[in-house]
TORSETOR-234760 format. One record per atom (N, C-alpha, C): x, y, z; residue in three letters. Coordinates in steps of 0.1 Angstrom, whole numbers, plus 5000, padded with zeros to 4 digits. Example, Ala and Ser with C-alpha at 12.3 -4.5 7.8 and 13.67 -1.06 7.14 Angstrom:
residues 2
{atom {5132; 4943; 5078}; 'ALA'}
{atom {5123; 4955; 5078}; 'ALA'}
{atom {5132; 4967; 5078}; 'ALA'}
{atom {5128; 4978; 5071}; 'SER'}
{atom {5137; 4989; 5071}; 'SER'}
{atom {5129; 5000; 5079}; 'SER'}
end
This chain:
residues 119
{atom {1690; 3824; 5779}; 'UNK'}
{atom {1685; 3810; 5778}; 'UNK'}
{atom {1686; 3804; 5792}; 'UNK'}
{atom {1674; 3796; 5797}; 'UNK'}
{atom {1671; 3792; 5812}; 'UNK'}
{atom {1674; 3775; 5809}; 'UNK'}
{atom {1684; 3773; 5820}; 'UNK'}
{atom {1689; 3761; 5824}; 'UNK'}
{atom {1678; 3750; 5827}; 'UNK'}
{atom {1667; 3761; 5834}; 'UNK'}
{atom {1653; 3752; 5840}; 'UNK'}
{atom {1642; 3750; 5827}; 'UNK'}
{atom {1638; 3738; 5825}; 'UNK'}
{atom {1627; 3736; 5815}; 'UNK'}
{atom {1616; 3735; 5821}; 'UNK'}
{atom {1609; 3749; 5815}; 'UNK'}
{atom {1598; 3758; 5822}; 'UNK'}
{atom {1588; 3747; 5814}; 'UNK'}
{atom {1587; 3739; 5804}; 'UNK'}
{atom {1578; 3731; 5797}; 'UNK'}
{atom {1578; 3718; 5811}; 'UNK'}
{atom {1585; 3711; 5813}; 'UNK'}
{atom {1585; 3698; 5821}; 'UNK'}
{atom {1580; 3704; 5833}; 'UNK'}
{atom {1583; 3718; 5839}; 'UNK'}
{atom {1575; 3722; 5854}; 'UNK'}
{atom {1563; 3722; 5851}; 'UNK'}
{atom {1559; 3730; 5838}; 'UNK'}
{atom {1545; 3732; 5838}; 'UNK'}
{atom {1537; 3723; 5836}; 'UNK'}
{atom {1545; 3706; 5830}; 'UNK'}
{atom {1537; 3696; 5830}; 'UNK'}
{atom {1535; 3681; 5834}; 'UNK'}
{atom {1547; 3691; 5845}; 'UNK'}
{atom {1551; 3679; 5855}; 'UNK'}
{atom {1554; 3665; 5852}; 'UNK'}
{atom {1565; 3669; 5840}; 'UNK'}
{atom {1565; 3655; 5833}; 'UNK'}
{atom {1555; 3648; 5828}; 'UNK'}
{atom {1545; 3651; 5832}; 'UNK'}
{atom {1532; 3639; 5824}; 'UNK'}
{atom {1535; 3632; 5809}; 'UNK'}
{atom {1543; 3649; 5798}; 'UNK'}
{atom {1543; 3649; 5788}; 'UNK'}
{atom {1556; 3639; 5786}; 'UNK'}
{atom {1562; 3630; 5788}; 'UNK'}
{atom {1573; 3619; 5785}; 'UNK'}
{atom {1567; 3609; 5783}; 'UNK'}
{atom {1551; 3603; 5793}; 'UNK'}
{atom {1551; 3595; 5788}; 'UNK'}
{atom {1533; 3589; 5779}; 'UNK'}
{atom {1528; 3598; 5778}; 'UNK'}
{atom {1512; 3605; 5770}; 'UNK'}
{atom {1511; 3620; 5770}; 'UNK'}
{atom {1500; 3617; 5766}; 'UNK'}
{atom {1497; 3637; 5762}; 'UNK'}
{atom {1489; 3640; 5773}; 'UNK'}
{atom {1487; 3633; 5781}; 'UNK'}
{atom {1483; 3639; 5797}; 'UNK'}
{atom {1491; 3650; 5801}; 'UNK'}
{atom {1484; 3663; 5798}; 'UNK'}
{atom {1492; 3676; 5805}; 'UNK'}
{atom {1483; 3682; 5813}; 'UNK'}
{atom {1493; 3690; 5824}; 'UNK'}
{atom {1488; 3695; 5831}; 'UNK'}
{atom {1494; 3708; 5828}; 'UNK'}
{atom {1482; 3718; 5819}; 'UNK'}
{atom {1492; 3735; 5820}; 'UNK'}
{atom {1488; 3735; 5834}; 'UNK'}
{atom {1503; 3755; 5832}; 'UNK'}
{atom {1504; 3760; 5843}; 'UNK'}
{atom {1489; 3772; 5848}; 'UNK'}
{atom {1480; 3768; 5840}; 'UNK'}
{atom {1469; 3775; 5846}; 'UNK'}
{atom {1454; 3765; 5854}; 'UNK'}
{atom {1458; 3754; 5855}; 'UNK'}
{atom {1453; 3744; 5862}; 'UNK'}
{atom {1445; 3734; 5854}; 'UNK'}
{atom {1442; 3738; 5840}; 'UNK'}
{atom {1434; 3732; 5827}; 'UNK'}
{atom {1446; 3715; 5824}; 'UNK'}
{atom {1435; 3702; 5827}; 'UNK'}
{atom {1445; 3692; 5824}; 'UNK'}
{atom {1439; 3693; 5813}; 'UNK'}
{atom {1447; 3688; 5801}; 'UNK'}
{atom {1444; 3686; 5784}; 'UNK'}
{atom {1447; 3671; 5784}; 'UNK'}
{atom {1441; 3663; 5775}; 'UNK'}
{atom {1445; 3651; 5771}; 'UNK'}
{atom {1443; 3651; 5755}; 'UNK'}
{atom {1451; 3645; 5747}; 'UNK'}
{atom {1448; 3649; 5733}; 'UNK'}
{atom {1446; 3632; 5725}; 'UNK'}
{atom {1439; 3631; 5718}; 'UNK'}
{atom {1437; 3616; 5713}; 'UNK'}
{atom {1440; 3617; 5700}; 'UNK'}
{atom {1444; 3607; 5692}; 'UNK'}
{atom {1445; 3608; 5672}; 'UNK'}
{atom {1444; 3596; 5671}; 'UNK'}
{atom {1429; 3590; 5669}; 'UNK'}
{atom {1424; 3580; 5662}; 'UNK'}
{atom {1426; 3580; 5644}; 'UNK'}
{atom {1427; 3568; 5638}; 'UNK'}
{atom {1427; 3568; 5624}; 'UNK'}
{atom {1415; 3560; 5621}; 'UNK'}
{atom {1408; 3571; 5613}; 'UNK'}
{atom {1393; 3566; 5605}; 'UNK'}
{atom {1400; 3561; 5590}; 'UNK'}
{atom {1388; 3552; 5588}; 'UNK'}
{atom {1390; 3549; 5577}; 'UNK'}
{atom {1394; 3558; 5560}; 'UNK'}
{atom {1401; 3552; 5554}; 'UNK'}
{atom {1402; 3560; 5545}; 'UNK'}
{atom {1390; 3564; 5536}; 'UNK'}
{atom {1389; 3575; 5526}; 'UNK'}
{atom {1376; 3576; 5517}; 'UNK'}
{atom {1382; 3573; 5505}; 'UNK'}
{atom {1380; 3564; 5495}; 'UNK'}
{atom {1385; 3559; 5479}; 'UNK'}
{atom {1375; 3567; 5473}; 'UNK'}
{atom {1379; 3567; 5463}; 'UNK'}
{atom {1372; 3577; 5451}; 'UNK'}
{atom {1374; 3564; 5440}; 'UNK'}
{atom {1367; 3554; 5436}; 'UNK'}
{atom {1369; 3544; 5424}; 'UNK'}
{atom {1372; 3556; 5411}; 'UNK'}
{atom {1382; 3548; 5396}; 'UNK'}
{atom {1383; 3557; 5387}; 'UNK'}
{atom {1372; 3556; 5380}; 'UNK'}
{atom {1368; 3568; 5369}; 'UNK'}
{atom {1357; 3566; 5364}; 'UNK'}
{atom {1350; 3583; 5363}; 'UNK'}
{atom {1339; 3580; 5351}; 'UNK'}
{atom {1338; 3595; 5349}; 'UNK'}
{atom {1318; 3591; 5357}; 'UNK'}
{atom {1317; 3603; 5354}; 'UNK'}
{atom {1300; 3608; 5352}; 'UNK'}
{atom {1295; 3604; 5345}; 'UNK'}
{atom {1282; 3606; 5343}; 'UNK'}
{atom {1272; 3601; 5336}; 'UNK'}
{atom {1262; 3587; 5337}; 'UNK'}
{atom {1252; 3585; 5333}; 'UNK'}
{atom {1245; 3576; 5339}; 'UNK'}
{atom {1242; 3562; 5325}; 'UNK'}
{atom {1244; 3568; 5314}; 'UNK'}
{atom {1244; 3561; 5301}; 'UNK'}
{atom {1255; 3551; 5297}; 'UNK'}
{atom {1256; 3541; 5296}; 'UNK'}
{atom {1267; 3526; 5291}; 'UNK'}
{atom {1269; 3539; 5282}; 'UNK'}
{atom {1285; 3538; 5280}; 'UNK'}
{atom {1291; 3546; 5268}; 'UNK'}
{atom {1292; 3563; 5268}; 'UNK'}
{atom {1282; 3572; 5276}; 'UNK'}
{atom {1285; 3583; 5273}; 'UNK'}
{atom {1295; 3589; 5289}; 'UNK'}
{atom {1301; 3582; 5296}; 'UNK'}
{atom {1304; 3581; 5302}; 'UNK'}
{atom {1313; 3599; 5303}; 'UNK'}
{atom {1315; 3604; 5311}; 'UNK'}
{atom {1329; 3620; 5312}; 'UNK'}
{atom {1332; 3618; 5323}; 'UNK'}
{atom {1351; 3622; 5323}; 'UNK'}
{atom {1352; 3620; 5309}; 'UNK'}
{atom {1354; 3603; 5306}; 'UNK'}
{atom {1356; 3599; 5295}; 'UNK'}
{atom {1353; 3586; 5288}; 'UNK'}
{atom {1367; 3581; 5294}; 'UNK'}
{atom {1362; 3566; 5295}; 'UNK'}
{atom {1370; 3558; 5304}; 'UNK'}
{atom {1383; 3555; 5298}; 'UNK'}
{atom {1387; 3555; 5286}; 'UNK'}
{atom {1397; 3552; 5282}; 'UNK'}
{atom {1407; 3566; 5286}; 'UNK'}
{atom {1407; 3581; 5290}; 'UNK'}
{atom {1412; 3591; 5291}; 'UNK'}
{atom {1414; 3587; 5309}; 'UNK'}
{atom {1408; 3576; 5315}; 'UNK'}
{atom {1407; 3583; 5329}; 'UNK'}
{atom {1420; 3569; 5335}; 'UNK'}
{atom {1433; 3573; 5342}; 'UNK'}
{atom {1441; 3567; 5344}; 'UNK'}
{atom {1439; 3552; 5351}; 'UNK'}
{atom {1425; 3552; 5355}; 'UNK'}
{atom {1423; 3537; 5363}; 'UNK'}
{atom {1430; 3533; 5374}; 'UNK'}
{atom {1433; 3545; 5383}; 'UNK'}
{atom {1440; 3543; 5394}; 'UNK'}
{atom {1431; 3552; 5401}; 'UNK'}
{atom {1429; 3544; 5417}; 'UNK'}
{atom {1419; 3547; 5424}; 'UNK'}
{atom {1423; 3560; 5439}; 'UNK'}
{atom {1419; 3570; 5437}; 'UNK'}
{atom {1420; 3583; 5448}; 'UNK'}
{atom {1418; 3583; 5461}; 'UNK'}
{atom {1428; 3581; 5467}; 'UNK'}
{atom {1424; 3579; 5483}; 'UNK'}
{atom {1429; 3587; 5494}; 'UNK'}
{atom {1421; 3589; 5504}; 'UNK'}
{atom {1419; 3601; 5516}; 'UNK'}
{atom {1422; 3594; 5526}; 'UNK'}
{atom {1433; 3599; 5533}; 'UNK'}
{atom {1435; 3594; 5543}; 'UNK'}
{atom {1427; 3604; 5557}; 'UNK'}
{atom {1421; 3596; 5566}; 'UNK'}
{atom {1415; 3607; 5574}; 'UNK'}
{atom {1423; 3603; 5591}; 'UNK'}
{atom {1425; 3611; 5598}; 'UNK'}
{atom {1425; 3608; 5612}; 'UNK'}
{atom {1414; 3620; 5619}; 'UNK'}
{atom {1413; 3614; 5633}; 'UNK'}
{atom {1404; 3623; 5641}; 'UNK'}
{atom {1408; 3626; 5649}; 'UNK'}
{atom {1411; 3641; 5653}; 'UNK'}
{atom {1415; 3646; 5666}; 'UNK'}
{atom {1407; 3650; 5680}; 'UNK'}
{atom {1410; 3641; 5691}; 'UNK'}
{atom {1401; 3646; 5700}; 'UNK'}
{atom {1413; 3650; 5711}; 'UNK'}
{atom {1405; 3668; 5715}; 'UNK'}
{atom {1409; 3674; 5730}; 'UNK'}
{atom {1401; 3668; 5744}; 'UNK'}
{atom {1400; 3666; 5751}; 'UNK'}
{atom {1396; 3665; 5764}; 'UNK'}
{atom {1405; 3675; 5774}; 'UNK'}
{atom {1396; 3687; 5775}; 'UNK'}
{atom {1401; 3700; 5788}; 'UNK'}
{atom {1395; 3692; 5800}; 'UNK'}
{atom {1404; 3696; 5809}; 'UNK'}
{atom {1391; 3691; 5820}; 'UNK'}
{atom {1392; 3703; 5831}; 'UNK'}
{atom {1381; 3711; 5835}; 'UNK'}
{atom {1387; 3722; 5842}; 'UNK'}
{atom {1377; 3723; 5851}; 'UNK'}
{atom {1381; 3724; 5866}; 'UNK'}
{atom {1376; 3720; 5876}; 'UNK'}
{atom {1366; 3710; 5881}; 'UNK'}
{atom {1370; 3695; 5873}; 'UNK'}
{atom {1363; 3683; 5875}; 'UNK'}
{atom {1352; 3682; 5862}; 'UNK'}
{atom {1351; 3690; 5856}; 'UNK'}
{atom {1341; 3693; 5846}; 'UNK'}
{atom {1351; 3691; 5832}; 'UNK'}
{atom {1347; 3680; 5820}; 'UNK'}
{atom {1357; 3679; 5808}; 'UNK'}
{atom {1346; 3681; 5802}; 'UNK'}
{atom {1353; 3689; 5793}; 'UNK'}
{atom {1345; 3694; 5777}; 'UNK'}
{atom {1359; 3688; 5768}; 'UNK'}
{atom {1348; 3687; 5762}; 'UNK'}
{atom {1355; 3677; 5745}; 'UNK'}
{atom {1357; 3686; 5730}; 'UNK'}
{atom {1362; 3687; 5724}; 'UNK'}
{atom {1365; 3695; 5710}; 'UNK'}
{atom {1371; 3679; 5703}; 'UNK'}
{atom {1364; 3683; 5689}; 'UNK'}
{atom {1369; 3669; 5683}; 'UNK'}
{atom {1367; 3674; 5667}; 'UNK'}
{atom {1382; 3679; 5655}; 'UNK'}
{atom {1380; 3678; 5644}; 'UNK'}
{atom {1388; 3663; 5637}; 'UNK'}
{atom {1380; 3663; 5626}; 'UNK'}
{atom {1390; 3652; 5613}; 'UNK'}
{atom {1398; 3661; 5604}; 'UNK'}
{atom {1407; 3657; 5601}; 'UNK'}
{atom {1419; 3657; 5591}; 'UNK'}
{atom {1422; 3648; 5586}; 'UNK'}
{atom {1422; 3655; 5569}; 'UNK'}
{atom {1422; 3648; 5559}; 'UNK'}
{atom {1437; 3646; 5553}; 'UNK'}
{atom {1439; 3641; 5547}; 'UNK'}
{atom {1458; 3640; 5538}; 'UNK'}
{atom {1467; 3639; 5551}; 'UNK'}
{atom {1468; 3638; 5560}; 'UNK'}
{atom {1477; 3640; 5571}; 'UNK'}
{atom {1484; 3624; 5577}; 'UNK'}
{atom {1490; 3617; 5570}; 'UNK'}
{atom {1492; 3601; 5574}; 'UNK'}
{atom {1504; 3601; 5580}; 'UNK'}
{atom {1513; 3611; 5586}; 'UNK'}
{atom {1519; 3610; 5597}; 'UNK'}
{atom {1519; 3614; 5610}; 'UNK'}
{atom {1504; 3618; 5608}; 'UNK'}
{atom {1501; 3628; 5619}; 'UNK'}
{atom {1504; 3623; 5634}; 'UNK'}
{atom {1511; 3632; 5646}; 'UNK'}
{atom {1513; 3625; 5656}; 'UNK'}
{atom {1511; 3640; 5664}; 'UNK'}
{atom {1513; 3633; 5678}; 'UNK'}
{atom {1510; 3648; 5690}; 'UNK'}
{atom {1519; 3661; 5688}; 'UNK'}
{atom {1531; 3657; 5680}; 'UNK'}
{atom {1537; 3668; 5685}; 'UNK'}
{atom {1535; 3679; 5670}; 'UNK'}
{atom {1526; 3670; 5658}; 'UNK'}
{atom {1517; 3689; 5653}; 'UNK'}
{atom {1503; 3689; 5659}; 'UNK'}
{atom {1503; 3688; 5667}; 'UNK'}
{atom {1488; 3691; 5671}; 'UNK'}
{atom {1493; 3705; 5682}; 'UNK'}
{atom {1487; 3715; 5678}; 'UNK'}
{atom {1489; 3726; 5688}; 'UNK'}
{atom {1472; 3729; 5693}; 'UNK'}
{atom {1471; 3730; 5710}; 'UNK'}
{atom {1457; 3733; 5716}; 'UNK'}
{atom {1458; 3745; 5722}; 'UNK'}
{atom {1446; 3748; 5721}; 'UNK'}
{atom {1448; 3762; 5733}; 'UNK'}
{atom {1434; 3762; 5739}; 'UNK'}
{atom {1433; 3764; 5750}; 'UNK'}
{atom {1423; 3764; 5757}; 'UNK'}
{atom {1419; 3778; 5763}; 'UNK'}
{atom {1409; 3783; 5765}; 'UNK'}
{atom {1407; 3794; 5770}; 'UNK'}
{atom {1388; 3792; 5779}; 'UNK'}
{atom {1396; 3793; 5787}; 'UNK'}
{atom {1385; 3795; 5805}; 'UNK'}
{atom {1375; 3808; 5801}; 'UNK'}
{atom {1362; 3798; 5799}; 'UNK'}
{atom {1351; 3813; 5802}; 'UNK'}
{atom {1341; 3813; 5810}; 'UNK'}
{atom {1335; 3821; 5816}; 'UNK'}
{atom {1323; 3821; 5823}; 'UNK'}
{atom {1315; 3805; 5824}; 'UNK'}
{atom {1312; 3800; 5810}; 'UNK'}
{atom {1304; 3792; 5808}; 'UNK'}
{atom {1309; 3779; 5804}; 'UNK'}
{atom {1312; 3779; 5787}; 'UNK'}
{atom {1319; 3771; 5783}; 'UNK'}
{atom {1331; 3771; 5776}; 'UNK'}
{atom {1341; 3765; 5781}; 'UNK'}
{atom {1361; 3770; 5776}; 'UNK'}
{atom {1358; 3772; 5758}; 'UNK'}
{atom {1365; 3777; 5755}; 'UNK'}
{atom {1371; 3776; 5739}; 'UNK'}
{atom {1381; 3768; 5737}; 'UNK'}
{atom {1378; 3761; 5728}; 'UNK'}
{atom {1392; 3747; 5729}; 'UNK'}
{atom {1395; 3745; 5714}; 'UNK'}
{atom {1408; 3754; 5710}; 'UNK'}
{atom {1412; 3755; 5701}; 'UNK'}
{atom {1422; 3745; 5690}; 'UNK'}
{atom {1420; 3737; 5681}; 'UNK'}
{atom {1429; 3727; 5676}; 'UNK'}
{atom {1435; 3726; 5664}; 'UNK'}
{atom {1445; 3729; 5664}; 'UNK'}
{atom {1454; 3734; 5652}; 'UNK'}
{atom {1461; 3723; 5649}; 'UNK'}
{atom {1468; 3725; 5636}; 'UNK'}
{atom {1476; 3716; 5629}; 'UNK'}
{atom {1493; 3723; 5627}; 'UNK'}
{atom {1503; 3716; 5630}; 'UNK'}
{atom {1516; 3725; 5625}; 'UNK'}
{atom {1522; 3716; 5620}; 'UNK'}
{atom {1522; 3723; 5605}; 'UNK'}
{atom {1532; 3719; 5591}; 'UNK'}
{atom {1545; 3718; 5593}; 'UNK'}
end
């Protein structure tokens, strides 16, 4: 075990006070988590007919279904040039930077910019 924290050289502290990093392969990452609105599901069955409703309203608990969404955006920036990667996640209402895991990978053309979730 190393007395030196090889994470704070590689990110030159940026990471104390935003997610402004700078890895140690020269790729600066910035990571954003906006919260979109939620999606409700009202209670209630199918059907288009007064009455033949499924299933029938009296079976259906009358409490309304709701999604929480946030949005994850990466910003790589790699050699003055930033590419963007951007998913939503759904059920996740305490989501914060430290599960978001990114990985970036430098190609010819355009990086791969990878955005994971950790449970």
């Amino acid at each position: 075990m190393s007395l030196i924290d090889t994470y704070q050289i590689a990110t030159c502290g940026q990471n104390l006070t935003n997610t402004f990093t700078l890895a140690s392969n020269g790729i600066l990452v910035d990571v954003f988590i906006e919260d979109l609105p939620s999606i409700i599901f009202p209670p209630g069955g199918g059907g288009i007919i007064p009455g033949q409703e499924w299933p029938p309203i009296s079976h259906v608990s009358g409490s309304q279904e709701e999604i929480t969404r946030k949005r994850i955006t990466v910003i790589a920036t790699i050699k003055g040039i930033e590419y963007k990667e951007t998913i939503i996640v759904e059920d996740e209402p305490n989501l914060t930077v430290d599960n978001v895991s990114v990985d970036v990978q430098a190609t010819d053309t355009k990086p791969i910019i990878t955005i994971s979730i950790k449970k």
